[in-house]
C-alpha positions in Angstrom: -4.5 1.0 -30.7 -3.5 3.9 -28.4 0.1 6.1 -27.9 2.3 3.8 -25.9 3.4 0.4 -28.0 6.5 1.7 -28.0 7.1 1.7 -24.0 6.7 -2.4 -24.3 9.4 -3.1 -27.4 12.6 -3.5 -25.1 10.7 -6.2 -23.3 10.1 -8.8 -26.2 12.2 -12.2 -26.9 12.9 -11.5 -30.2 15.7 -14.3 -30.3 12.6 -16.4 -30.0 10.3 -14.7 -32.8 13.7 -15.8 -34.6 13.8 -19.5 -34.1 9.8 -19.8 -34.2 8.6 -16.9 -36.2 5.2 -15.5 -36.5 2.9 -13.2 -38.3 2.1 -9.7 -36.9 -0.9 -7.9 -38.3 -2.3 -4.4 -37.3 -2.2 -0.6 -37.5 -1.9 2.9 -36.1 -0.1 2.1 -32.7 1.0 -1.3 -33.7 3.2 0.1 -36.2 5.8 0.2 -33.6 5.6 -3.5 -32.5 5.3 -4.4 -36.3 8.5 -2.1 -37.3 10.6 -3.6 -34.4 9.4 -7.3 -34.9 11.1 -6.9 -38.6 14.2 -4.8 -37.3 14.7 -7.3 -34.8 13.2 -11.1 -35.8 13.3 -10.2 -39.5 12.0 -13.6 -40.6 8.3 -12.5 -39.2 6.3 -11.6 -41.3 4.3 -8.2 -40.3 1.2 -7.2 -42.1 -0.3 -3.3 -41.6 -3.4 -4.7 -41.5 -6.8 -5.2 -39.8 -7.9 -5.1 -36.5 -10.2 -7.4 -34.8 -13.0 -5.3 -33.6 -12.2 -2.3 -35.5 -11.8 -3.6 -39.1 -14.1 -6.7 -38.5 -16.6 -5.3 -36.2 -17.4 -3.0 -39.0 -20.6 -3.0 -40.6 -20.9 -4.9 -44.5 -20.1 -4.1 -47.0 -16.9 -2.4 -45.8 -15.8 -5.5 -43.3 -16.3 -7.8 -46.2 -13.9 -6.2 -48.3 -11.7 -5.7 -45.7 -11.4 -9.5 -45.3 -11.0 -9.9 -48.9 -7.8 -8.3 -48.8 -6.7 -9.5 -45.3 -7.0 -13.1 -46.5 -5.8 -12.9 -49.9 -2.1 -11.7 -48.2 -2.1 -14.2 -45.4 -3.0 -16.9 -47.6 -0.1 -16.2 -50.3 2.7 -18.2 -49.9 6.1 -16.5 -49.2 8.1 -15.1 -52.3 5.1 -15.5 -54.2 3.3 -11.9 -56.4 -0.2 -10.9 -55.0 -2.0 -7.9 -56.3 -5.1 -5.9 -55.9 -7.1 -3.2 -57.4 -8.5 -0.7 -55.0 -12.0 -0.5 -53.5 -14.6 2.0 -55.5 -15.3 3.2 -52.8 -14.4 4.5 -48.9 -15.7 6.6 -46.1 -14.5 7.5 -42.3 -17.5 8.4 -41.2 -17.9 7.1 -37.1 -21.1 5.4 -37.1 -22.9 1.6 -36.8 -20.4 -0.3 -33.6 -22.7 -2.1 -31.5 -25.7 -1.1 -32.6 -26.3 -0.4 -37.0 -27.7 3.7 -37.1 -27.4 4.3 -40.5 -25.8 3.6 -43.5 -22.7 5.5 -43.4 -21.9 7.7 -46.4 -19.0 6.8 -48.8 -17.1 8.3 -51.1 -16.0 7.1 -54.9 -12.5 6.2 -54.6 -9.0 7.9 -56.1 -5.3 7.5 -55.7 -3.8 10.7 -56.7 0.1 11.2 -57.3 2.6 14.1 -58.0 5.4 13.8 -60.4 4.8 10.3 -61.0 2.0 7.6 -61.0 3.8 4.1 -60.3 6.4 3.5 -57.6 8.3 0.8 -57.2 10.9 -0.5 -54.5 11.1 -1.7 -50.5 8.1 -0.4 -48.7 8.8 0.8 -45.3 6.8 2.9 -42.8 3.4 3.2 -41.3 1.7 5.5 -39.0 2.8 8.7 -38.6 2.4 9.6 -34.8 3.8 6.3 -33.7 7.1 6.6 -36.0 7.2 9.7 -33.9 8.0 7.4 -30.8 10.4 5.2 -32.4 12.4 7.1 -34.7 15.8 7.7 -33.7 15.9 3.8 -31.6 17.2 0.3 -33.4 13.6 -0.3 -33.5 12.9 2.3 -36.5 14.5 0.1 -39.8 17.6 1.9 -41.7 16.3 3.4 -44.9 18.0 2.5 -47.8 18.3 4.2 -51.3 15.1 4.0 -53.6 12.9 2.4 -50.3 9.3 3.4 -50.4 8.1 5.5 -47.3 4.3 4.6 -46.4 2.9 7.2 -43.9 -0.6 7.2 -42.7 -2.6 8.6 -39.5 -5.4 10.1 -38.5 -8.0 12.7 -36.5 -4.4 14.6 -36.0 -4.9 18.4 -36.6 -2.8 20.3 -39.0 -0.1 21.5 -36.5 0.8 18.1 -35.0 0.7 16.5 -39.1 3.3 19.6 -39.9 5.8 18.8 -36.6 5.8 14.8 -38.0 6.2 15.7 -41.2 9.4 17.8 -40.2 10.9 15.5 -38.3 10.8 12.8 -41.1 12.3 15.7 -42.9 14.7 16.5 -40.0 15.9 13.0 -40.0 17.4 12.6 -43.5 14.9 10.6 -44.8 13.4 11.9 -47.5 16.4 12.8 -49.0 16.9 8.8 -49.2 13.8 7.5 -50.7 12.7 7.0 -53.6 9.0 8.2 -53.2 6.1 8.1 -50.9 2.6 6.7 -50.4 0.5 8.9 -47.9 -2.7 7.4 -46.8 -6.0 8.6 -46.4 -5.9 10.8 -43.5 -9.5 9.7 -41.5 -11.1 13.1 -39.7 -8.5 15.1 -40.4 -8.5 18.7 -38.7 -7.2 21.2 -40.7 -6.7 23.4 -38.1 -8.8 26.2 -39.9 -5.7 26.2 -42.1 -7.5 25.1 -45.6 -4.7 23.1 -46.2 -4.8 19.0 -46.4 -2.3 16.8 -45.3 -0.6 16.4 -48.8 -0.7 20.1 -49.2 1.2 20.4 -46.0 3.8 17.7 -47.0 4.4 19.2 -50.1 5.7 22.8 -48.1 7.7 20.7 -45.8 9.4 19.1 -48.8 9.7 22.6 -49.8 10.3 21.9 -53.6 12.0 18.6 -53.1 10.3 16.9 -56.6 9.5 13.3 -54.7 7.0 11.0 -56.3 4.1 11.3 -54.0 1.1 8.8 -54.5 -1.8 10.0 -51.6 -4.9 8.8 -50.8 -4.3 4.9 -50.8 -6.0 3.1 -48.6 -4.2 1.4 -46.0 -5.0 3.8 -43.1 -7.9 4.0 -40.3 -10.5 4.7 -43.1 -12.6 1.9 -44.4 -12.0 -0.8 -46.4 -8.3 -1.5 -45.6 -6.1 -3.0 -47.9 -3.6 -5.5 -46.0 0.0 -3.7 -46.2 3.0 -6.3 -45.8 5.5 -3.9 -44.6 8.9 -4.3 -45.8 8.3 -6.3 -49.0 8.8 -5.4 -52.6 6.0 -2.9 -53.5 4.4 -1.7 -57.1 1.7 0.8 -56.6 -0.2 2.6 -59.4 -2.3 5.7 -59.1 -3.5 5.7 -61.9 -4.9 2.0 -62.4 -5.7 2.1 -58.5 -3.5 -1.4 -58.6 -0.9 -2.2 -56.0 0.8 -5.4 -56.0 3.7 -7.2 -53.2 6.2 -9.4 -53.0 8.6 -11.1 -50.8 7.0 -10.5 -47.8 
């Protein structure tokens, strides 16, 4: 976790992730170290996935599930289809470290999409703020025709969603992929705006008809599902099922 992955990446021997590679797992700030692990040792296999205290230090049943998913990706072999249907439920509610307060109130769970409820294609991307920090550098992957861009963050306000949101836009990218999946956004501040996060992606796409599926659930709310990053993706809203391979 934190702001400041990105300082360390010019200081790691990817020639020897190459000839011994290794699995990367984590999210939010990590998504720099797992983006330039793949740019750079692309044999590695990176997971957006769980942290240790954070995920696991949760409280059940929401840790449990969490390691559901989590296991079920590392234990598939490479090349090989895994799938999953989404939790029922969700919540981001801060609550229950150390010491249990109270049960923390959840939410029935729904993937929601615009102009189409399947996608399909190379899933690339993670969280939001931290692509900030890595965009433009060899350590952000080339986007290719039809890819699938995964963005997720949270407790941003409205304002500092907007300015990421444009400079994805600013950088030619959505005019290169084939659709997006937007995470749950945890304690989101709308600013006093009214707006959410997909509301305010939708202006900066000003009209631009994207598939959009929102509201999955790889992100800081809980449970996570394990995200390999730069595999072959098949995600439906509708069904709540997402699937990977060749990761």
């Amino acid at each position: 976790g934190g702001s400041n992955t990105n300082s360390v990446l010019p200081y790691i021997d990817y020639s020897y992730l190459v000839k011994h590679p290794k699995t990367f797992v984590g999210y939010s700030d990590a998504s720099a170290l797992l983006l330039a692990v793949k740019t750079q040792a692309p044999n590695c296999r990176v997971l957006y996935g769980p942290a240790l205290v954070a995920s696991f230090g949760e409280w059940p049943p929401y840790n449990e599930l969490t390691w559901q998913y989590f296991k079920k990706i590392v234990d598939t072999p490479s090349k090989t289809l895994v799938s999953f249907k989404a939790p029922d439920f969700w919540t981001d509610e801060k609550a229950n470290w150390e010491d249990f307060e109270h049960e923390k109130k959840n939410h029935k769970n729904l993937w929601k999409y615009i102009n189409s409820p399947v996608l399909s294609g190379r899933l690339i991307g993670g969280n939001l703020n931290t692509i900030y920090g890595i965009l433009a550098s060899r350590y952000f992957p080339k986007i290719s025709d039809g890819d699938i861009l995964f963005l997720e963050d949270s407790e941003k306000d409205a304002a500092t969603v907007e300015k990421n949101f444009a400079m994805i836009k600013d950088a030619g990218i959505f005019d290169k992929v084939k659709g997006i999946i937007l995470g749950k956004h945890a304690l989101f501040d709308d600013d006093g705006s009214n707006r959410l996060p997909i509301e305010i992606l939708q202006e900066v796409l000003n009209n631009r008809k994207l598939p959009i599926i929102y509201d999955y659930d790889s992100c800081h709310t809980i449970p996570m599902i394990t995200t390999p990053i730069a595999c072959q993706v098949r995600i439906d809203a509708k069904n709540m099922t997402v699937s990977f391979a060749d990761f």
